[in-house]
N, CA, C and O of each residue as an XYZ file, in Angstrom:
396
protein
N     152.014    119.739    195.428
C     151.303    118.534    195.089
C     149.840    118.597    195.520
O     148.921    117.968    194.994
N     149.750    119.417    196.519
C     148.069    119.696    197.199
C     147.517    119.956    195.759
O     146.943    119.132    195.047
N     147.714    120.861    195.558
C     146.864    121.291    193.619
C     146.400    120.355    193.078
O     145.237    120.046    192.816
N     147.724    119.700    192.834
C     147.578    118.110    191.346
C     146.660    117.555    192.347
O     145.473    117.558    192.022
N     146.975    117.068    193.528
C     145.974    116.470    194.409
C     143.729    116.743    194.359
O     142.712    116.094    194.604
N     144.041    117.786    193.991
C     142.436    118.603    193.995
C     142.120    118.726    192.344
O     141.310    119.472    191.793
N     142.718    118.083    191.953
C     142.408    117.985    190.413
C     141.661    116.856    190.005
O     142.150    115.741    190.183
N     140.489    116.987    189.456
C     139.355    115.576    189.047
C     140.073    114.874    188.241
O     140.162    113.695    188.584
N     140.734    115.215    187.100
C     141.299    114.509    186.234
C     142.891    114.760    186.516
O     143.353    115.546    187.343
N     143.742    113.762    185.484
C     145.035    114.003    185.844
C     145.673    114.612    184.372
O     145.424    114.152    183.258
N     146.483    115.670    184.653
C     146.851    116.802    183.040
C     147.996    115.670    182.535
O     148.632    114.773    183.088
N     147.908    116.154    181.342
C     148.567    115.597    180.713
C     150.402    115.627    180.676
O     151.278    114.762    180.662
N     150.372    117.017    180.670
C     151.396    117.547    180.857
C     151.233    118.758    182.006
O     150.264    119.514    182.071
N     152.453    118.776    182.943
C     152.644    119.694    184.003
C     153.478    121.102    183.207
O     152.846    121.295    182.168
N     153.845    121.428    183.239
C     154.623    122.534    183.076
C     154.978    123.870    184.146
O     154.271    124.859    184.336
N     156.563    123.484    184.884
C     157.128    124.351    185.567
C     158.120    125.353    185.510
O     158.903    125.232    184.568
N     158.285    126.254    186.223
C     159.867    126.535    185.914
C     160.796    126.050    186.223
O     160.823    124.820    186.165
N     162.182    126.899    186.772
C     163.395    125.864    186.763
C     163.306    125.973    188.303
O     164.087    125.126    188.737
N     162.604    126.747    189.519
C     162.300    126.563    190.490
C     161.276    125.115    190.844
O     160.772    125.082    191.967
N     161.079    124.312    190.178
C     160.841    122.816    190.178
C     161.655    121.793    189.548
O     161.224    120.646    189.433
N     162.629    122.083    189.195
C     163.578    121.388    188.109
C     164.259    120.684    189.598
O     165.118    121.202    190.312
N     163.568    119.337    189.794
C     163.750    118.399    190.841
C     163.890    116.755    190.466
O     162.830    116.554    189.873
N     164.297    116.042    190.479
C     163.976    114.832    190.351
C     162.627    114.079    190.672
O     161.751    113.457    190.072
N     163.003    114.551    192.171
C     161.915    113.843    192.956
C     160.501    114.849    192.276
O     159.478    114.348    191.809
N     160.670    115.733    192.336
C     159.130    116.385    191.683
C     159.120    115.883    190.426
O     158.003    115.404    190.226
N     159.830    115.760    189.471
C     159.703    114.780    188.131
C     159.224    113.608    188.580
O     158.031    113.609    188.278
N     159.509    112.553    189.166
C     159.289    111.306    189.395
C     157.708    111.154    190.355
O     156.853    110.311    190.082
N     157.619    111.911    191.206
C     156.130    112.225    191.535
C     155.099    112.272    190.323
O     154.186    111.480    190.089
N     155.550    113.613    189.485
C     154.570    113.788    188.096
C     154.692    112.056    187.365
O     153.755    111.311    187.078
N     155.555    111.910    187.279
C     155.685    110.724    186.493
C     154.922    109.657    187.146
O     154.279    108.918    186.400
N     154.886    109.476    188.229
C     154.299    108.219    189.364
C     152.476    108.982    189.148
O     151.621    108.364    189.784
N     152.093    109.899    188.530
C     150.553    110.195    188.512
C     150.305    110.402    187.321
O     149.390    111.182    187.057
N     151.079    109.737    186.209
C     150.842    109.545    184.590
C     150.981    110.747    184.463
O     150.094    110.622    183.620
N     151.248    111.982    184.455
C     151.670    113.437    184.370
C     153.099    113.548    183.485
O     153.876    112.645    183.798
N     153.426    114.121    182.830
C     154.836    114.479    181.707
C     155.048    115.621    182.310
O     154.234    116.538    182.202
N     156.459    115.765    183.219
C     156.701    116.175    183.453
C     157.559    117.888    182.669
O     158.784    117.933    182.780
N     156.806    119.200    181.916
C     157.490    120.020    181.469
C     158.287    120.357    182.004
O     157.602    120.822    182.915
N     159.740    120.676    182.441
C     160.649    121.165    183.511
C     161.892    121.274    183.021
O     162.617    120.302    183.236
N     162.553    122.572    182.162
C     163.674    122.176    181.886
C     165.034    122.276    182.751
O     165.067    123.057    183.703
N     166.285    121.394    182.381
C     167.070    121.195    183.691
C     167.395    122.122    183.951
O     166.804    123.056    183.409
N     168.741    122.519    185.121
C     169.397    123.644    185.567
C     170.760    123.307    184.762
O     171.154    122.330    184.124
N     171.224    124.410    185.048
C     172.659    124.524    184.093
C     173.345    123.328    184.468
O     173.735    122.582    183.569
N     173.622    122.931    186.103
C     174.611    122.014    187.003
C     173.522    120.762    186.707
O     174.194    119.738    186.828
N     172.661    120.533    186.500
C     171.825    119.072    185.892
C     172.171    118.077    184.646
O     172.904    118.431    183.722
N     171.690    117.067    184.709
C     172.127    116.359    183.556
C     170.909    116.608    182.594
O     169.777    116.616    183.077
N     171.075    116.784    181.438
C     169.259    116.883    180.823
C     168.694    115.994    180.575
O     169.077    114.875    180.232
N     167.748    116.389    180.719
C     166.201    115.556    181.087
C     164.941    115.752    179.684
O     164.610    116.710    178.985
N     164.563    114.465    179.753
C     163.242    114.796    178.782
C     162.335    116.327    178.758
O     161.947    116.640    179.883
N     161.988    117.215    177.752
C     161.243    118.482    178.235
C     161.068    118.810    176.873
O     161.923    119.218    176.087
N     159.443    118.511    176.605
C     159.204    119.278    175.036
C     158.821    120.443    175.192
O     157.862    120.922    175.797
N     160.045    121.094    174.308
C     160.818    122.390    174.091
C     159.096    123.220    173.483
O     158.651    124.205    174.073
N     158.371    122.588    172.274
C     156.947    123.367    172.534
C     156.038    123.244    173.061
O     154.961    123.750    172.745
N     156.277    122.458    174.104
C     154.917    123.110    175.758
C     155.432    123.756    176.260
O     154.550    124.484    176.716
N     157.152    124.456    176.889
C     157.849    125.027    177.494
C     157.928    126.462    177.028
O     157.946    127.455    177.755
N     157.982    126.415    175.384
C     157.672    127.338    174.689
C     156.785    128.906    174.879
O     157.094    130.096    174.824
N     155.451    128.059    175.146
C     154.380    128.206    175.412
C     153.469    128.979    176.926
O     152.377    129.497    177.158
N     154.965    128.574    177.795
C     155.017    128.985    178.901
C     154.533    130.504    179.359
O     153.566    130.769    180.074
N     155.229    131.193    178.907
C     155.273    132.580    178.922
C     153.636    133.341    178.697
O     153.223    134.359    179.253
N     152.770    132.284    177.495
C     151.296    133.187    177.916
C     151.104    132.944    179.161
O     150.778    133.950    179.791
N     151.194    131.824    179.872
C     150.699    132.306    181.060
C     151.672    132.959    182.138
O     151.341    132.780    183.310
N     152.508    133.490    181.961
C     153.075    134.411    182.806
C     153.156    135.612    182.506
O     153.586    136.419    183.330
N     152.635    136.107    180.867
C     152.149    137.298    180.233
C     150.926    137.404    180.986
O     150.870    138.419    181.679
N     149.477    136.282    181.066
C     148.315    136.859    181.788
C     148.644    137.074    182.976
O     148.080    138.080    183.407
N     149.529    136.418    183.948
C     149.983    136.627    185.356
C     150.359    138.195    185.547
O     149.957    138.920    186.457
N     151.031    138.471    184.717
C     151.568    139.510    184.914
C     150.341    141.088    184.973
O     150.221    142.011    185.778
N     149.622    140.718    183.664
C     148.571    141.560    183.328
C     147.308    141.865    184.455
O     146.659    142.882    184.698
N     147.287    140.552    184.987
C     146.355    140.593    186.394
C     146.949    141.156    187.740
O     146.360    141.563    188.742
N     148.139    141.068    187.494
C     148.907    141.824    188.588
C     148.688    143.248    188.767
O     148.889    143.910    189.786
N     148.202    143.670    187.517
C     148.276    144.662    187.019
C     146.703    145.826    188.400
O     146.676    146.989    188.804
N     145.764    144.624    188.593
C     145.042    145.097    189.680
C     145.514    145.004    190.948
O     145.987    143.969    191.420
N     145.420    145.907    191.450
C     146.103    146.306    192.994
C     145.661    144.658    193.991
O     146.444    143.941    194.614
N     143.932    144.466    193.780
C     143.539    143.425    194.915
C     143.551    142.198    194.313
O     142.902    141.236    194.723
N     144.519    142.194    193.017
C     145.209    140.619    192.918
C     146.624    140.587    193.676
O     147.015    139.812    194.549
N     147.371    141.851    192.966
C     148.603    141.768    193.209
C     149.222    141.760    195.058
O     150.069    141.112    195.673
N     148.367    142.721    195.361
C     148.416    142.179    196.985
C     147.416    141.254    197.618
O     147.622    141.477    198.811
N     146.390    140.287    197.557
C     145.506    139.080    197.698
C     145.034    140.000    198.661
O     145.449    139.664    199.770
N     144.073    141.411    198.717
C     143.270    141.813    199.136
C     142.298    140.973    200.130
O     142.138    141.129    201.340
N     141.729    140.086    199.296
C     140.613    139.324    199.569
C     141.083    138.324    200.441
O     142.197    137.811    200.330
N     139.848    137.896    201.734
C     140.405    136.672    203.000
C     140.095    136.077    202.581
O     140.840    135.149    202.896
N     138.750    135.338    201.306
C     138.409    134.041    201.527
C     138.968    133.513    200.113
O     139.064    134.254    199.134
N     139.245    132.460    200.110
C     139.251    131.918    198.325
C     138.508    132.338    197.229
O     138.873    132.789    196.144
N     137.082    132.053    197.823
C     135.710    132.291    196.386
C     136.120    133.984    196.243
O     135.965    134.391    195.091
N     136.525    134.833    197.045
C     136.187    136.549    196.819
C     137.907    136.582    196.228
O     138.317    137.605    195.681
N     138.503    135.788    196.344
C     139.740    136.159    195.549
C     140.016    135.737    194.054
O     140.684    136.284    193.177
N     139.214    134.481    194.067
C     139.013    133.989    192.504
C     137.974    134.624    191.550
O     138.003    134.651    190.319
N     136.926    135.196    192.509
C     136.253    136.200    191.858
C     137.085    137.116    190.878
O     137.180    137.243    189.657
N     137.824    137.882    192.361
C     138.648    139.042    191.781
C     139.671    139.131    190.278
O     140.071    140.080    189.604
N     139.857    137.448    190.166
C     141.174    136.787    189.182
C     140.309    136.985    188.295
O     140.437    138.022    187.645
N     139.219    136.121    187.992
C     137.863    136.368    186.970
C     137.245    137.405    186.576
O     136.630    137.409    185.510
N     137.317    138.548    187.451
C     136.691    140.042    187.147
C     137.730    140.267    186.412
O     137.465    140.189    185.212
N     138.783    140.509    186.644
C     140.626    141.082    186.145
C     140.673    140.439    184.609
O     141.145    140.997    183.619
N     139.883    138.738    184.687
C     140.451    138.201    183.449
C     139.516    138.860    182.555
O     139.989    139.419    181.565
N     138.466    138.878    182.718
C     137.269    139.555    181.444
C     137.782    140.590    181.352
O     138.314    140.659    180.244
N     137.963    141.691    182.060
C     138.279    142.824    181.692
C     139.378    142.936    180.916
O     139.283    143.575    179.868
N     140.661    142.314    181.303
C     141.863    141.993    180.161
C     141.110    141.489    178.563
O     141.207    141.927    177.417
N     140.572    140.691    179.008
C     139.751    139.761    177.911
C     138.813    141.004    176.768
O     138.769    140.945    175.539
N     138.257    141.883    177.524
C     137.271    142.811    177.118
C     138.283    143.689    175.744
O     138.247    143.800    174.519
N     139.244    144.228    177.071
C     140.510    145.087    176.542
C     141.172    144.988    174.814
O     141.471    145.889    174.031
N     141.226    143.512    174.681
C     142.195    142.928    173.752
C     141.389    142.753    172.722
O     141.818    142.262    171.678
C-alpha cells in the first residue's frame, strides 16, 4: 500500500496476481476508488476481475523478465533508489533500442 500511497493520482485499475487475491486488499483498492484486477484462487468464491486488463498482464512480466535479463537489475546491484532506477531505464531503452 506504501506505493498506491506515493502515487499523485489514484489508477484506475490495480492489477495483481493471485499472490494478492485478498479481500481485505480488494476492499482497501476499493476504499481508494481503485478496481481492483485480481483474479480469485481456486478455494475462493469469484470475484469481479476484467478478464482484458488481466489479460494484459503478462507484458509487463514479459518486460520484467527481459530486464532481468541485466545482471545489476536482477541482483539490485545499486544502494540508492535514483542509481537503481537509473539502471531499470538504461535496461529499458536498450530493450526498447533492440526491438
Amino acid at each position: 500500500m506504501a506505493l498506491l500511497d506515493a502515487l499523485l493520482d489514484t489508477p484506475r485499475y490495480v492489477v495483481c496476481d493471485l499472490g494478492y487475491a485478498s479481500n481485505r486488499f480488494r476492499e482497501a483498492l476499493w476504499s481508494r476508488d481503485s478496481r481492483p484486477v485480481i483474479p480469485p484462487k481456486r478455494n475462493e468464491l469469484p470475484v469481479s476481475c476484467p478478464k482484458w486488463a488481466y489479460r494484459n498482464r503478462h507484458l509487463v512480466e514479459n518486460l520484467w523478465a527481459r530486464l532481468k535479463e541485466w545482471r545489476a537489475v536482477a541482483t539490485r546491484y545499486e544502494k540508492t533508489a535514483a542509481s537503481f532506477i537509473s539502471v531499470i531505464c538504461i535496461a529499458a531503452a536498450a530493450h526498447h533500442i533492440k526491438n
